[in-house]
DRENTORKOL-3810 file (N, C-alpha, C; in nm, 4 decimals):
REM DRENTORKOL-3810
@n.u->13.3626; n.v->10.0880; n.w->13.5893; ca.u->13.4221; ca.v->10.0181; ca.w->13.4779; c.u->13.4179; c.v->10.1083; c.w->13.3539
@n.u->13.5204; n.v->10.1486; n.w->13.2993; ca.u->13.5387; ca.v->10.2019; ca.w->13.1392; c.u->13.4602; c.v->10.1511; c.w->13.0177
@n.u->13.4191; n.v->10.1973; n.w->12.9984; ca.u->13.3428; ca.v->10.1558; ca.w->12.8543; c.u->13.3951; c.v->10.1883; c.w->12.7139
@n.u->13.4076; n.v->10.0513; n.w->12.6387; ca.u->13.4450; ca.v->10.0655; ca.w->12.5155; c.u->13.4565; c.v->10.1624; c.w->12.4715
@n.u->13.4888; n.v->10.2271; n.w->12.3433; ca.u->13.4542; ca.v->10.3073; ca.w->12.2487; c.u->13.3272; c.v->10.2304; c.w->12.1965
@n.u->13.3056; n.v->10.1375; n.w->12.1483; ca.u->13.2259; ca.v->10.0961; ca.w->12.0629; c.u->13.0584; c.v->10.0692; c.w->12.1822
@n.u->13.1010; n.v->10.0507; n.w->12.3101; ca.u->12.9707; ca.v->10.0452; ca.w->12.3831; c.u->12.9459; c.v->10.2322; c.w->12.4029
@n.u->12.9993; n.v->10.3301; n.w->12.4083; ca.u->12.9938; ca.v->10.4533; ca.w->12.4137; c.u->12.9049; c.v->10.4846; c.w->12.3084
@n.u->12.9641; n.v->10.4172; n.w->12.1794; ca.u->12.8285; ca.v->10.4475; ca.w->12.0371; c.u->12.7027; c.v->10.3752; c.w->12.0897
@n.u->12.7049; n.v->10.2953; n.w->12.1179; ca.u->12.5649; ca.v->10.2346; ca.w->12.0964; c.u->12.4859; c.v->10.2636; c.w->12.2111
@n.u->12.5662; n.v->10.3013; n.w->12.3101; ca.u->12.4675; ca.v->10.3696; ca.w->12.4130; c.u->12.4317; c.v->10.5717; c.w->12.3718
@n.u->12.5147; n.v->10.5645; n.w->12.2829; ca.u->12.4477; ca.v->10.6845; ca.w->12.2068; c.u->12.3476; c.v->10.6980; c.w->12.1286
@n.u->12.3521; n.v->10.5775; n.w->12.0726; ca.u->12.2801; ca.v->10.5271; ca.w->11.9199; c.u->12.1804; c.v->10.4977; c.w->12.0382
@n.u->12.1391; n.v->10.4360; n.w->12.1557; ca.u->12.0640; ca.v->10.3693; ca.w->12.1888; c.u->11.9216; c.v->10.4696; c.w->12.2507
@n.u->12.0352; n.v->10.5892; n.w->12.3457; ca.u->11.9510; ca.v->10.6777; ca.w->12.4338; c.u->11.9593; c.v->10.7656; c.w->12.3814
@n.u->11.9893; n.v->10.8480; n.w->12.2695; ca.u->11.9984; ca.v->10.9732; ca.w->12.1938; c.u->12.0936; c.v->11.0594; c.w->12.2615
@n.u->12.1598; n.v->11.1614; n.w->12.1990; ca.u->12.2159; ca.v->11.2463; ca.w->12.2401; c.u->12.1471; c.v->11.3751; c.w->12.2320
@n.u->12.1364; n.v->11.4662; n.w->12.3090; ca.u->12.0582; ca.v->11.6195; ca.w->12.2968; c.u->12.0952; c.v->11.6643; c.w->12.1934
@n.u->11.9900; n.v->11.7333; n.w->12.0874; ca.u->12.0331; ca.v->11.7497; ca.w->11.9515; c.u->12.0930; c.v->11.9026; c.w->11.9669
@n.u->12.1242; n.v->11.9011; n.w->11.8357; ca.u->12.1352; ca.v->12.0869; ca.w->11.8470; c.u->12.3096; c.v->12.0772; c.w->11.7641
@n.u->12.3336; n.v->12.2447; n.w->11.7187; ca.u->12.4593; ca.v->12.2710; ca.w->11.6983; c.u->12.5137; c.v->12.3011; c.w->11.8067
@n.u->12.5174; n.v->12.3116; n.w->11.9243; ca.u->12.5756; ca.v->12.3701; ca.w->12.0381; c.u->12.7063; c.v->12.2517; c.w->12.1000
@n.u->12.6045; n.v->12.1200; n.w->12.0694; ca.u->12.6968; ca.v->11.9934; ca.w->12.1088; c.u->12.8257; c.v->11.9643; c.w->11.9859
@n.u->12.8057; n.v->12.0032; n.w->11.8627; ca.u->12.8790; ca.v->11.9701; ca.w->11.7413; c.u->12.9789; c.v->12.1123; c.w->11.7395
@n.u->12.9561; n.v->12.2109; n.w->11.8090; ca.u->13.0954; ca.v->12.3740; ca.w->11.7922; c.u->13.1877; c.v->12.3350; c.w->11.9343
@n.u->13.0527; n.v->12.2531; n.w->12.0070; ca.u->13.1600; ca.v->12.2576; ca.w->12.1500; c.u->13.2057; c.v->12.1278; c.w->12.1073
@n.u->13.2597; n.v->12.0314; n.w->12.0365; ca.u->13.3520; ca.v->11.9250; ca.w->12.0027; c.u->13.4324; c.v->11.9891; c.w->11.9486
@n.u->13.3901; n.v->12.0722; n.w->11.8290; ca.u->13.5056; ca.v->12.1165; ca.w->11.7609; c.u->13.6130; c.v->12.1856; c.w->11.8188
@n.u->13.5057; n.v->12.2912; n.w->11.8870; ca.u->13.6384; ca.v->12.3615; ca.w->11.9865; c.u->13.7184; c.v->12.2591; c.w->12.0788
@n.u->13.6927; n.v->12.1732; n.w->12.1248; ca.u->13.7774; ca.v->12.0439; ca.w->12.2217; c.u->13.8607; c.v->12.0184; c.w->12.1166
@n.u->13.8373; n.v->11.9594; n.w->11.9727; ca.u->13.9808; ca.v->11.9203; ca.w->11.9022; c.u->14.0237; c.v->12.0214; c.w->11.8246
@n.u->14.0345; n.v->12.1918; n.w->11.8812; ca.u->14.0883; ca.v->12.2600; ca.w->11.7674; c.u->14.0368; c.v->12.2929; c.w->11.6333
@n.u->13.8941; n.v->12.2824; n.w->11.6138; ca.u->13.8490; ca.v->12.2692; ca.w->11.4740; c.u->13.9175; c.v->12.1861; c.w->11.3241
@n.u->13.9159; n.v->12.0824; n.w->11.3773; ca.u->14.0093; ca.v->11.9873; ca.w->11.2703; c.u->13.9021; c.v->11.9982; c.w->11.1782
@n.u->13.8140; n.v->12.0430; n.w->11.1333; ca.u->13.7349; ca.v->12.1175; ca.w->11.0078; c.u->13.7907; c.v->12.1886; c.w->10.9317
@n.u->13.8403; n.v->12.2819; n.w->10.9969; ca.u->13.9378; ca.v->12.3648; ca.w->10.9334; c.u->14.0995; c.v->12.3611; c.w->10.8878
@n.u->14.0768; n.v->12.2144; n.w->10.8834; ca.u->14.2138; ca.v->12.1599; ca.w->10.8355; c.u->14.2390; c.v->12.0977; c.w->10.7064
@n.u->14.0905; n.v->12.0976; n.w->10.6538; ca.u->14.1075; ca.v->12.0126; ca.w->10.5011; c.u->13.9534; c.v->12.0522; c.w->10.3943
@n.u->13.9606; n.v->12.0526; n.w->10.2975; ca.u->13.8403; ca.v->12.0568; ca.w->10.2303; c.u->13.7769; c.v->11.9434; c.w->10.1942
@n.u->13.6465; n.v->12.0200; n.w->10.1896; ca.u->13.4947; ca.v->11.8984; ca.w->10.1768; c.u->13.4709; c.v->11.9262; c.w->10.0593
@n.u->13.4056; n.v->11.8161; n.w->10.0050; ca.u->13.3476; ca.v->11.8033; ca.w->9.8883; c.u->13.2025; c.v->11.7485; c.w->9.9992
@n.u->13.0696; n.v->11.7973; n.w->10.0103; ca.u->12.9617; ca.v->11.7513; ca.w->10.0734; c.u->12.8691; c.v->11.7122; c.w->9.9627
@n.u->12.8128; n.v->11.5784; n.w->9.9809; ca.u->12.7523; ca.v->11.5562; ca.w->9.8592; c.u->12.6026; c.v->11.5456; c.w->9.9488
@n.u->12.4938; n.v->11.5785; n.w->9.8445; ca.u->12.3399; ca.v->11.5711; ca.w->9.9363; c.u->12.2577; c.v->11.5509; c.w->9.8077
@n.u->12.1668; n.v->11.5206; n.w->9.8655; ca.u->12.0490; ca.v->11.4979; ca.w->9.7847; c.u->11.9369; c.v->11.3785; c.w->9.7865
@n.u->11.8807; n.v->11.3518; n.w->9.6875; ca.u->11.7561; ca.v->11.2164; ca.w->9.7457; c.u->11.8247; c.v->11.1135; c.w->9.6636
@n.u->11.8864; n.v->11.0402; n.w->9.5471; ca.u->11.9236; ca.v->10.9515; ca.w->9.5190; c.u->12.0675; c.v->10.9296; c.w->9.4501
@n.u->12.1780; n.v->10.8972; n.w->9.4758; ca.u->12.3003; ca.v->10.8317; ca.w->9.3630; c.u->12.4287; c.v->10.8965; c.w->9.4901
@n.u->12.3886; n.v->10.9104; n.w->9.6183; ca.u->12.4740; ca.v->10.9912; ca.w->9.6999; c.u->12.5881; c.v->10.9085; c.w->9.7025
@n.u->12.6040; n.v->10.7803; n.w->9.7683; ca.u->12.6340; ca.v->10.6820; ca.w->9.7630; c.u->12.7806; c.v->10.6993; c.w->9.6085
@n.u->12.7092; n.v->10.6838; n.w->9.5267; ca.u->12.7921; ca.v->10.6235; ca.w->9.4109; c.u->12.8925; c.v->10.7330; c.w->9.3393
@n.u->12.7759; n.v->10.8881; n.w->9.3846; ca.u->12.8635; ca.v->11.0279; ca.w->9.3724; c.u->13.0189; c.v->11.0338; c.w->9.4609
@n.u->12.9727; n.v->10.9897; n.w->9.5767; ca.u->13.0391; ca.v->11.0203; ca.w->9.6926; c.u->13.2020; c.v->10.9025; c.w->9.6353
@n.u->13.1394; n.v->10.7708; n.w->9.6324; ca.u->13.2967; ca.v->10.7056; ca.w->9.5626; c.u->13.3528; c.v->10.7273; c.w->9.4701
@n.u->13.2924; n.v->10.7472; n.w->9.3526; ca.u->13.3328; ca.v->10.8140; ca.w->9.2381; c.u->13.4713; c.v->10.9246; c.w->9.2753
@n.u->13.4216; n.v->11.0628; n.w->9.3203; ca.u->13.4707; ca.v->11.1463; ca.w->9.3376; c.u->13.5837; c.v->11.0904; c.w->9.4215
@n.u->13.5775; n.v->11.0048; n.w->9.5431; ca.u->13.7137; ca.v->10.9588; ca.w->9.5918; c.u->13.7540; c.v->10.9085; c.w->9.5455
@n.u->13.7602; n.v->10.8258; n.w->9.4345; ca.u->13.8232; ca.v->10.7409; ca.w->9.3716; c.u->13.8764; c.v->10.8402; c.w->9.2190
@n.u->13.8488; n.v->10.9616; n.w->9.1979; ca.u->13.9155; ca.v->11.0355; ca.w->9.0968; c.u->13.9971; c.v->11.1427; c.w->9.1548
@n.u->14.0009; n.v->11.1802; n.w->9.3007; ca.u->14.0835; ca.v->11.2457; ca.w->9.3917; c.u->14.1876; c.v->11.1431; c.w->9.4196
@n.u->14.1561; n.v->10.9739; n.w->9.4106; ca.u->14.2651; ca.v->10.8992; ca.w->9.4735; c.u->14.3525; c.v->10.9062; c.w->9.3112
@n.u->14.3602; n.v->10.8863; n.w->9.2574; ca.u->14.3734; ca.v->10.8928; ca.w->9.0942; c.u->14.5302; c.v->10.9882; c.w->9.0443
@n.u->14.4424; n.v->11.1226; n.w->9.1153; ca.u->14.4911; ca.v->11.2306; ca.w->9.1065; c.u->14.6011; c.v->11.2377; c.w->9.2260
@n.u->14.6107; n.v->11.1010; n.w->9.2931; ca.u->14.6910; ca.v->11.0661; ca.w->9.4172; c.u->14.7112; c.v->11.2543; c.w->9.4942
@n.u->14.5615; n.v->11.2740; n.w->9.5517; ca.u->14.4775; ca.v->11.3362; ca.w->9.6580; c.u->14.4960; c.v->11.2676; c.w->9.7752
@n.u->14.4660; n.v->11.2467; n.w->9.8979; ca.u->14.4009; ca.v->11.1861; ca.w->9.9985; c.u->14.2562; c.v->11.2156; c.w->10.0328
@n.u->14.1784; n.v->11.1366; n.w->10.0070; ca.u->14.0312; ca.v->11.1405; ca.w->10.0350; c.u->13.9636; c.v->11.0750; c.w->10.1529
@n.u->13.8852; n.v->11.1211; n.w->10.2399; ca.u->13.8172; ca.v->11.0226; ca.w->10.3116; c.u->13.6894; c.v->11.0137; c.w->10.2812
@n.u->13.6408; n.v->10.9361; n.w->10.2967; ca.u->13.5053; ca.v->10.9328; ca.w->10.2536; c.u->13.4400; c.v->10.8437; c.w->10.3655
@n.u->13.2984; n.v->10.9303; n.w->10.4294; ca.u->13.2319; ca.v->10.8766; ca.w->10.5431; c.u->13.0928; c.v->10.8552; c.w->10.4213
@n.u->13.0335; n.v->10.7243; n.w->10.5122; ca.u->12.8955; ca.v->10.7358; ca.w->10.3789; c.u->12.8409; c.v->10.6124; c.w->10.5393
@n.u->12.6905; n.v->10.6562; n.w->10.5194; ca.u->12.5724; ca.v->10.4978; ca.w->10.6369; c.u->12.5019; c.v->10.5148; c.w->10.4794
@n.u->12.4106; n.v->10.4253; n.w->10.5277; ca.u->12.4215; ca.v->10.2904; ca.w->10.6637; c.u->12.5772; c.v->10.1865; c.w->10.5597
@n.u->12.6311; n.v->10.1395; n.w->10.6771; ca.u->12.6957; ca.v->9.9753; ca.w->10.6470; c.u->12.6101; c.v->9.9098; c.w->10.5763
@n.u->12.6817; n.v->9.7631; n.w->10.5359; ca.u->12.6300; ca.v->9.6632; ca.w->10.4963; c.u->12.6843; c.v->9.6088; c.w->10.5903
@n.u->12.7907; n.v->9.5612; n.w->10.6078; ca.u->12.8120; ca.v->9.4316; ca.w->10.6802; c.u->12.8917; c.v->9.5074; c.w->10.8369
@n.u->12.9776; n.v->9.6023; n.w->10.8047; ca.u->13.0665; ca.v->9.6839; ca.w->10.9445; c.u->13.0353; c.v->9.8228; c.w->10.9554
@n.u->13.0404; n.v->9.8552; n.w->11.0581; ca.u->13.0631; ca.v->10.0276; ca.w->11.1109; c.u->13.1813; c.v->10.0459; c.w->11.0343
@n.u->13.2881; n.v->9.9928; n.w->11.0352; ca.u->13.4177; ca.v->10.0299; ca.w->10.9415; c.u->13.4012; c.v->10.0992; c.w->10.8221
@n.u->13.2690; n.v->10.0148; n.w->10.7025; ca.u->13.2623; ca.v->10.0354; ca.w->10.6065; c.u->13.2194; c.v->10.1773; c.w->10.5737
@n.u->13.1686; n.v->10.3065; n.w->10.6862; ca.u->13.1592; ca.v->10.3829; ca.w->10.6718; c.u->13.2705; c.v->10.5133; c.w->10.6495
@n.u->13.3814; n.v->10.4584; n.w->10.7448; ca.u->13.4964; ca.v->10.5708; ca.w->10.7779; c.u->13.6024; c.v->10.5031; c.w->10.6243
@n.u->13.6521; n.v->10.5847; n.w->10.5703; ca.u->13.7642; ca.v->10.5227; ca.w->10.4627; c.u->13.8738; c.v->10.6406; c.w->10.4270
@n.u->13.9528; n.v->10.6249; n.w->10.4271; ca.u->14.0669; ca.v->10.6680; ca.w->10.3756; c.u->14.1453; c.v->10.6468; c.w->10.2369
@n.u->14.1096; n.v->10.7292; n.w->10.1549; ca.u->14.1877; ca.v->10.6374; ca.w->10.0156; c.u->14.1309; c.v->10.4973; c.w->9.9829
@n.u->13.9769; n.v->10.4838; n.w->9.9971; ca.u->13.9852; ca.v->10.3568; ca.w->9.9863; c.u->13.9768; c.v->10.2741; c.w->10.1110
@n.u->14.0063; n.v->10.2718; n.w->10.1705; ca.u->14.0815; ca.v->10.1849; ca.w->10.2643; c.u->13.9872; c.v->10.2137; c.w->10.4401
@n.u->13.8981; n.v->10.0931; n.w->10.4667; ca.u->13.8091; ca.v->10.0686; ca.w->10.5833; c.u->13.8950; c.v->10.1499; c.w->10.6642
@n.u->13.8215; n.v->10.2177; n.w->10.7895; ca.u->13.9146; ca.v->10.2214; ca.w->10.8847; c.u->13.9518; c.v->10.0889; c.w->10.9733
@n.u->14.0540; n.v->10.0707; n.w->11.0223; ca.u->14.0766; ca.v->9.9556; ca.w->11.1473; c.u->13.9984; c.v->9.9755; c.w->11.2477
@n.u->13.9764; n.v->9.8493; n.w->11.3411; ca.u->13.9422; ca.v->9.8482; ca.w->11.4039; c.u->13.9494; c.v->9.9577; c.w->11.5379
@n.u->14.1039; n.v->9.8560; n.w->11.5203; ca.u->14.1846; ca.v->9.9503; ca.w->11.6527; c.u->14.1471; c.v->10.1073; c.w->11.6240
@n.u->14.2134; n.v->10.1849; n.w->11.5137; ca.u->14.1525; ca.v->10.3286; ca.w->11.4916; c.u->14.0646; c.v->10.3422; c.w->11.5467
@n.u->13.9152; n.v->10.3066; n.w->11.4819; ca.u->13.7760; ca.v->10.2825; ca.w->11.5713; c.u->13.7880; c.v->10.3254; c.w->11.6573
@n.u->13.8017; n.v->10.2964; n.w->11.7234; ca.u->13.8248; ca.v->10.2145; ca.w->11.8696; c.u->13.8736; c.v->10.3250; c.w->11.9301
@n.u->14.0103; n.v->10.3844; n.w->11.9076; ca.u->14.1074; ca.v->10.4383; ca.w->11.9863; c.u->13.9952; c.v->10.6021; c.w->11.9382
@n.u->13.9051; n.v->10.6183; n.w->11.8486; ca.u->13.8662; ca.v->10.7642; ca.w->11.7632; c.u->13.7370; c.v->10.7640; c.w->11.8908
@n.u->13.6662; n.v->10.6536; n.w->11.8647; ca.u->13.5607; ca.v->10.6369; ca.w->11.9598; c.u->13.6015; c.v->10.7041; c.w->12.1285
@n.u->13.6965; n.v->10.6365; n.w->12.1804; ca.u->13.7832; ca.v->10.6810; ca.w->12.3097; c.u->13.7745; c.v->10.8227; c.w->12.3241
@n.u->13.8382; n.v->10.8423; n.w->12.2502; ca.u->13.8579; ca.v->11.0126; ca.w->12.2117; c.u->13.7452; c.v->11.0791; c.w->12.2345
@n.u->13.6532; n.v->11.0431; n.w->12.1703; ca.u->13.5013; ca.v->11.1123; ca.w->12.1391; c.u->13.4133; c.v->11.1079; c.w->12.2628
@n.u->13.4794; n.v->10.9906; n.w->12.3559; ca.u->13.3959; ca.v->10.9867; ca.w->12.4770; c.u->13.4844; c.v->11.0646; c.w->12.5818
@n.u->13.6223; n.v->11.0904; n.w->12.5857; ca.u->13.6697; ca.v->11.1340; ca.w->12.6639; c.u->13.6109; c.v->11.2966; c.w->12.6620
@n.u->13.6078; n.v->11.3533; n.w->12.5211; ca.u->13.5848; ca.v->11.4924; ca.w->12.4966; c.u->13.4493; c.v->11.4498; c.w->12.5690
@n.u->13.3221; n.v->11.4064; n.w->12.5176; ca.u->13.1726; ca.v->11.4153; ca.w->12.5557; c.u->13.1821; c.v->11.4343; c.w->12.7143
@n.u->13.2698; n.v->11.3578; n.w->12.7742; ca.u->13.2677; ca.v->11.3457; ca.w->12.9561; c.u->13.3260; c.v->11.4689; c.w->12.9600
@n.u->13.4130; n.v->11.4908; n.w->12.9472; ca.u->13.5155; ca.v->11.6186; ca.w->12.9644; c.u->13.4042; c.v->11.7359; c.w->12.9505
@n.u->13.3431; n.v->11.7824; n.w->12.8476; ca.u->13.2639; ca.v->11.8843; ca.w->12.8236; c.u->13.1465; c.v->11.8716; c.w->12.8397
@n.u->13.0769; n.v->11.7453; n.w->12.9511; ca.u->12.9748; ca.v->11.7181; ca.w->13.0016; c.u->12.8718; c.v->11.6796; c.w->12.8970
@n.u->12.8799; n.v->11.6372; n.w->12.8011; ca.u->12.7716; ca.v->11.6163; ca.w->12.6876; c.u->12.7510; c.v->11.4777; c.w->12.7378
@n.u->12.6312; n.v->11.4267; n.w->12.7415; ca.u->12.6047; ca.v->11.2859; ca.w->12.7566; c.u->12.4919; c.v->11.2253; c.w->12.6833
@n.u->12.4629; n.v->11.1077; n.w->12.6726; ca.u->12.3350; ca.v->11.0696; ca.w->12.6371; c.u->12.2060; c.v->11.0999; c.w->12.7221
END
């Protein structure tokens, strides 16, 4: 039986995945390095990451930029992390990004 996208996370989230950069160059190489398709603004530090991180998308959206902005934990959805301009990702997206992510992990043997 196929498994969700969304049961694929949580059995990731659940049993860990082998850490390392080796698992994160061999994804990239599976989608082409879509890294190298747009610039980061990476925000870090111990407190205001959060409020840095919208700010700045919301003065790139302004400047009618396209921004995404990933930020954890949720409050209420996994959605509330992935955004576009603002804007939750869908479900379906989710969903169909998750797919993806498990097809590459099987494909290039990475597992939990």
């Amino acid at each position: 039986m196929k498994k969700s996208g969304m049961d694929f996370l949580n059995d990731s989230l659940l049993y860990g995945m082998k850490p390392g950069l080796q698992n994160m160059e061999t994804m990239c190489r599976y989608f082409n390095h879509p890294e190298k398709s747009f610039q980061v603004i990476h925000v870090v530090g111990t407190n205001g990451k959060g409020s840095s991180a919208y700010y700045l998308a919301q003065i790139l959206k302004a400047h009618e930029k396209k921004a995404g902005l990933f930020s954890s934990p949720h409050l209420v959805s996994l959605q509330e992390r992935i955004r576009v301009n603002q804007e939750a990702i869908s479900k379906a997206d989710l969903e169909s990004t998750l797919l993806e992510v498990q097809k590459a992990a099987i494909d290039e043997k990475i597992s939990p």
